[in-house]
N, CA, C and O of each residue as an XYZ file, in Angstrom:
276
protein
N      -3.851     19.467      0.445
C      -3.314     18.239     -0.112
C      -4.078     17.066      0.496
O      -4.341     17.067      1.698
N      -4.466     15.997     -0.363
C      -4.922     15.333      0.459
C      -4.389     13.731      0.362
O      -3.662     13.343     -0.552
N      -4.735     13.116      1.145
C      -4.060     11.783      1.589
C      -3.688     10.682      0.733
O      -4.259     10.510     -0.344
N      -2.779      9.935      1.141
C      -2.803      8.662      0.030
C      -3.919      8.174     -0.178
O      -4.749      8.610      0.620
N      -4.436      7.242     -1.116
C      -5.684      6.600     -1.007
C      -5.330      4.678     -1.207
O      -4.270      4.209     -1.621
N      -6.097      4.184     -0.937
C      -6.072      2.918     -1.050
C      -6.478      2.570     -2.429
O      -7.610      2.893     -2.789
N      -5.839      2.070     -3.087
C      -6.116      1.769     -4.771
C      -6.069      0.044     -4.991
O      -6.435     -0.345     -6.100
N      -5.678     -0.894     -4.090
C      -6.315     -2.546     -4.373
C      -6.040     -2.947     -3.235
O      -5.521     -2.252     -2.361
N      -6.420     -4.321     -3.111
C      -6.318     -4.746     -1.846
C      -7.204     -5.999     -1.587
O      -8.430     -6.076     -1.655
N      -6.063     -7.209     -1.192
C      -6.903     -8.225     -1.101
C      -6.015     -9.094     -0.484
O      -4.820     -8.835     -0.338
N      -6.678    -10.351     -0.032
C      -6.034    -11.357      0.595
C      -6.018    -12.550     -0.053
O      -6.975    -12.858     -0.764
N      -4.843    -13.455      0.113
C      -4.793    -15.161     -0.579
C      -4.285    -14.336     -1.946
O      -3.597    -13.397     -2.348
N      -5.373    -15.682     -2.429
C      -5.102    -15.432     -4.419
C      -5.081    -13.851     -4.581
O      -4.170    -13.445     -5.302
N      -5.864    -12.951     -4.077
C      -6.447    -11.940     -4.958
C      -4.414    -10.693     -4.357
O      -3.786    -10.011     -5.167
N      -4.128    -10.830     -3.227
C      -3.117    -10.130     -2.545
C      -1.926    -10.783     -4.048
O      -1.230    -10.070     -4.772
N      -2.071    -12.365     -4.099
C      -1.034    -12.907     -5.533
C      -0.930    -12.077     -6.358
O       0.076    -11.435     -6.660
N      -2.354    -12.012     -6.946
C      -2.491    -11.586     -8.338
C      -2.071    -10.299     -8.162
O      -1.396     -9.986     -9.142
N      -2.170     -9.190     -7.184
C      -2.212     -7.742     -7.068
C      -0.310     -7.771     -6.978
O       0.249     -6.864     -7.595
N       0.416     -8.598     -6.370
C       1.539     -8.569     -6.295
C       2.602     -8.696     -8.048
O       3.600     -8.135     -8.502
N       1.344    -10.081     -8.662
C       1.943    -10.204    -10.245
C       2.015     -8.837    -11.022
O       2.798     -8.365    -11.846
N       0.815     -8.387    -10.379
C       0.698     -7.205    -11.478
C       1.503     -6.063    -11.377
O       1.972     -5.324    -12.244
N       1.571     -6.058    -10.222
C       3.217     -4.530     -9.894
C       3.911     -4.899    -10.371
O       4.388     -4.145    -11.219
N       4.612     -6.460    -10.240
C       6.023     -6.901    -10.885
C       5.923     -6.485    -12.166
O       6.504     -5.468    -12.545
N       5.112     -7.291    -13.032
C       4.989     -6.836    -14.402
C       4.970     -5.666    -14.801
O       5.416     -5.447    -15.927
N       4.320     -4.291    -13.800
C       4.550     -2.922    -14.243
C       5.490     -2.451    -13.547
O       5.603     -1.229    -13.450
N       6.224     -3.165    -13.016
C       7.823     -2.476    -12.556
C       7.168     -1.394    -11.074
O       7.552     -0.225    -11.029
N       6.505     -1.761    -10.314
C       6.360     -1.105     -9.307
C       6.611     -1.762     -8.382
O       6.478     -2.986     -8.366
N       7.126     -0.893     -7.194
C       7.913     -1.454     -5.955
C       7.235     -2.070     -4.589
O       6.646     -1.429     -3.719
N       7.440     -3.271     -4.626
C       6.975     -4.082     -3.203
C       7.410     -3.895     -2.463
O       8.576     -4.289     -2.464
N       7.017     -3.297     -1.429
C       7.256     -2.975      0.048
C       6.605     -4.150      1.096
O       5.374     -4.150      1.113
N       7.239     -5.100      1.926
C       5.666     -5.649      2.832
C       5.969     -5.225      4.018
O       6.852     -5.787      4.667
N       5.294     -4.179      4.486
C       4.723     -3.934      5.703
C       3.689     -4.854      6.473
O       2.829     -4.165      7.021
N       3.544     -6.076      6.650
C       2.320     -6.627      7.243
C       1.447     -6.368      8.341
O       0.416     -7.031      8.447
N       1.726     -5.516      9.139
C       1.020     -4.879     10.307
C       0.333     -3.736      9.307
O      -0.887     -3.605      9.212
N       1.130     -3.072      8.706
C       0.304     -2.057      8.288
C      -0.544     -2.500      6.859
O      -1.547     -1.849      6.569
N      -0.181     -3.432      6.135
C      -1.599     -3.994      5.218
C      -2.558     -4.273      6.049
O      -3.584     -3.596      5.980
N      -2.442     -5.448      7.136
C      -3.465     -6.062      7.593
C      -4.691     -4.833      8.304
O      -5.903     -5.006      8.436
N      -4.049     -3.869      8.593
C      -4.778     -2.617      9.784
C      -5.429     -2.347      8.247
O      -6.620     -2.655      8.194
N      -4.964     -1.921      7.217
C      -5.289     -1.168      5.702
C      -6.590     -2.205      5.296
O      -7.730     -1.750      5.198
N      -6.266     -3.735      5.060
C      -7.122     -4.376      4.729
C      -8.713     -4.667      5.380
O      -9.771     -5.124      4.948
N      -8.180     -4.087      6.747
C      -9.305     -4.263      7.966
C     -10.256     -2.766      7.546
O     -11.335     -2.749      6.953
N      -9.695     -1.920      7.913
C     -10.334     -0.744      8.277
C     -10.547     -0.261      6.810
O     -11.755     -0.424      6.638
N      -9.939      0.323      5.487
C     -10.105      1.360      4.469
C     -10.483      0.278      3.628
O     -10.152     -0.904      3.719
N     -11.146      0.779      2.878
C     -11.837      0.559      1.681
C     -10.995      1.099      0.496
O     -10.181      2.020      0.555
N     -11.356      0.318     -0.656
C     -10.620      0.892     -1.796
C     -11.002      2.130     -2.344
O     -12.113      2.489     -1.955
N     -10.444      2.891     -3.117
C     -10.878      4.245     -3.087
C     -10.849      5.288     -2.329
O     -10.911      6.460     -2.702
N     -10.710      4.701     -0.744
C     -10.850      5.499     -0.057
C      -9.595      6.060      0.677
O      -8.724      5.199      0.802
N      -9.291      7.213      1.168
C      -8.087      7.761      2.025
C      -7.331      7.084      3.078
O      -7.984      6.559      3.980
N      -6.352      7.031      3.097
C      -5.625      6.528      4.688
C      -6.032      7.520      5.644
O      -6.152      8.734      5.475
N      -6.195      6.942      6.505
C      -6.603      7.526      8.033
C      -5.632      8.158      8.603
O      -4.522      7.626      8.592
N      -5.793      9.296      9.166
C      -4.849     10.085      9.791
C      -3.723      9.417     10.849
O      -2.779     10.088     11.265
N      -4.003      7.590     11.349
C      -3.700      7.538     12.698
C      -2.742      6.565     11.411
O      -2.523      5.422     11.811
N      -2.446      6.719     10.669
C      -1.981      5.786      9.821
C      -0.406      6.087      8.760
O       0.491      5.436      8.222
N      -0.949      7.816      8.977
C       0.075      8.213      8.214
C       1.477      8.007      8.406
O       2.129      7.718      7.403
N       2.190      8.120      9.739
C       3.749      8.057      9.647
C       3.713      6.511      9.122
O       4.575      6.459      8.245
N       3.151      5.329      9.254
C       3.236      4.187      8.568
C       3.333      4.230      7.273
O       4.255      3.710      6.644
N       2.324      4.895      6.743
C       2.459      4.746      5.041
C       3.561      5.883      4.490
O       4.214      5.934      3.448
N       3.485      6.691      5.548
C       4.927      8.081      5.043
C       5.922      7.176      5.248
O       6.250      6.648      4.185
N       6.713      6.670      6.467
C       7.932      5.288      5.910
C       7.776      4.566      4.889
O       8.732      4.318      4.154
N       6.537      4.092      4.650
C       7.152      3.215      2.814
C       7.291      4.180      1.876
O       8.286      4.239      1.153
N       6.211      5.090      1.806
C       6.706      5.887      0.340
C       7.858      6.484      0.689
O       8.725      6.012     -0.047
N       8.230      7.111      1.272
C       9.765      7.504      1.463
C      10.878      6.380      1.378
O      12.023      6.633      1.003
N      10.482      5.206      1.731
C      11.786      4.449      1.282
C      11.158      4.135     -0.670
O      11.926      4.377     -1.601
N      10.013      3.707     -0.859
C       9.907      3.857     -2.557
C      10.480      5.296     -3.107
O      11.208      5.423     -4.091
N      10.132      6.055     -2.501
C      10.724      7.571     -3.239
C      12.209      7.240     -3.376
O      12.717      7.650     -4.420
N      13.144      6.468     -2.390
C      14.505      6.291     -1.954
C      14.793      5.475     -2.936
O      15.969      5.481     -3.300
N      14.061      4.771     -3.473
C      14.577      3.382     -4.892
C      14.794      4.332     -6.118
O      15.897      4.435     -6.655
N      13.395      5.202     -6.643
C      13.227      5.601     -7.329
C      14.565      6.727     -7.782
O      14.573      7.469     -8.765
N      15.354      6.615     -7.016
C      16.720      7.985     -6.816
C      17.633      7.319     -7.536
O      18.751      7.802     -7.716
């Protein structure tokens, strides 16, 4: 199995616009800000979350999995 991946990502305007666009497709905002800013620093789009990263991103999708119920 392999890892979440990073699919957008940006700061200022571009973090706005990426936020308009979930609303409009009904997907769930989580803000973690320690863990964007580490995401925005280090991974690239496209690319996998880092192993030292996972119980961070496993708490949000588990609380999104928790909405989705």
């Amino acid at each position: 199995m392999h890892a979440p991946k990073v699919v957008a990502k940006g700061a200022d305007y571009i973090a706005l616009k990426i936020k308009e666009i979930a609303k409009i497709n009904k997907i769930p905002i989580v803000e973690e800000r320690s863990l964007a800013r580490t995401l925005y620093k280090t991974v690239d789009v496209g690319k996998e979350i880092p192993q030292k990263l996972y119980y961070a991103v496993a708490k949000v999708l588990s609380y999104v999995y928790g909405l989705k119920k």
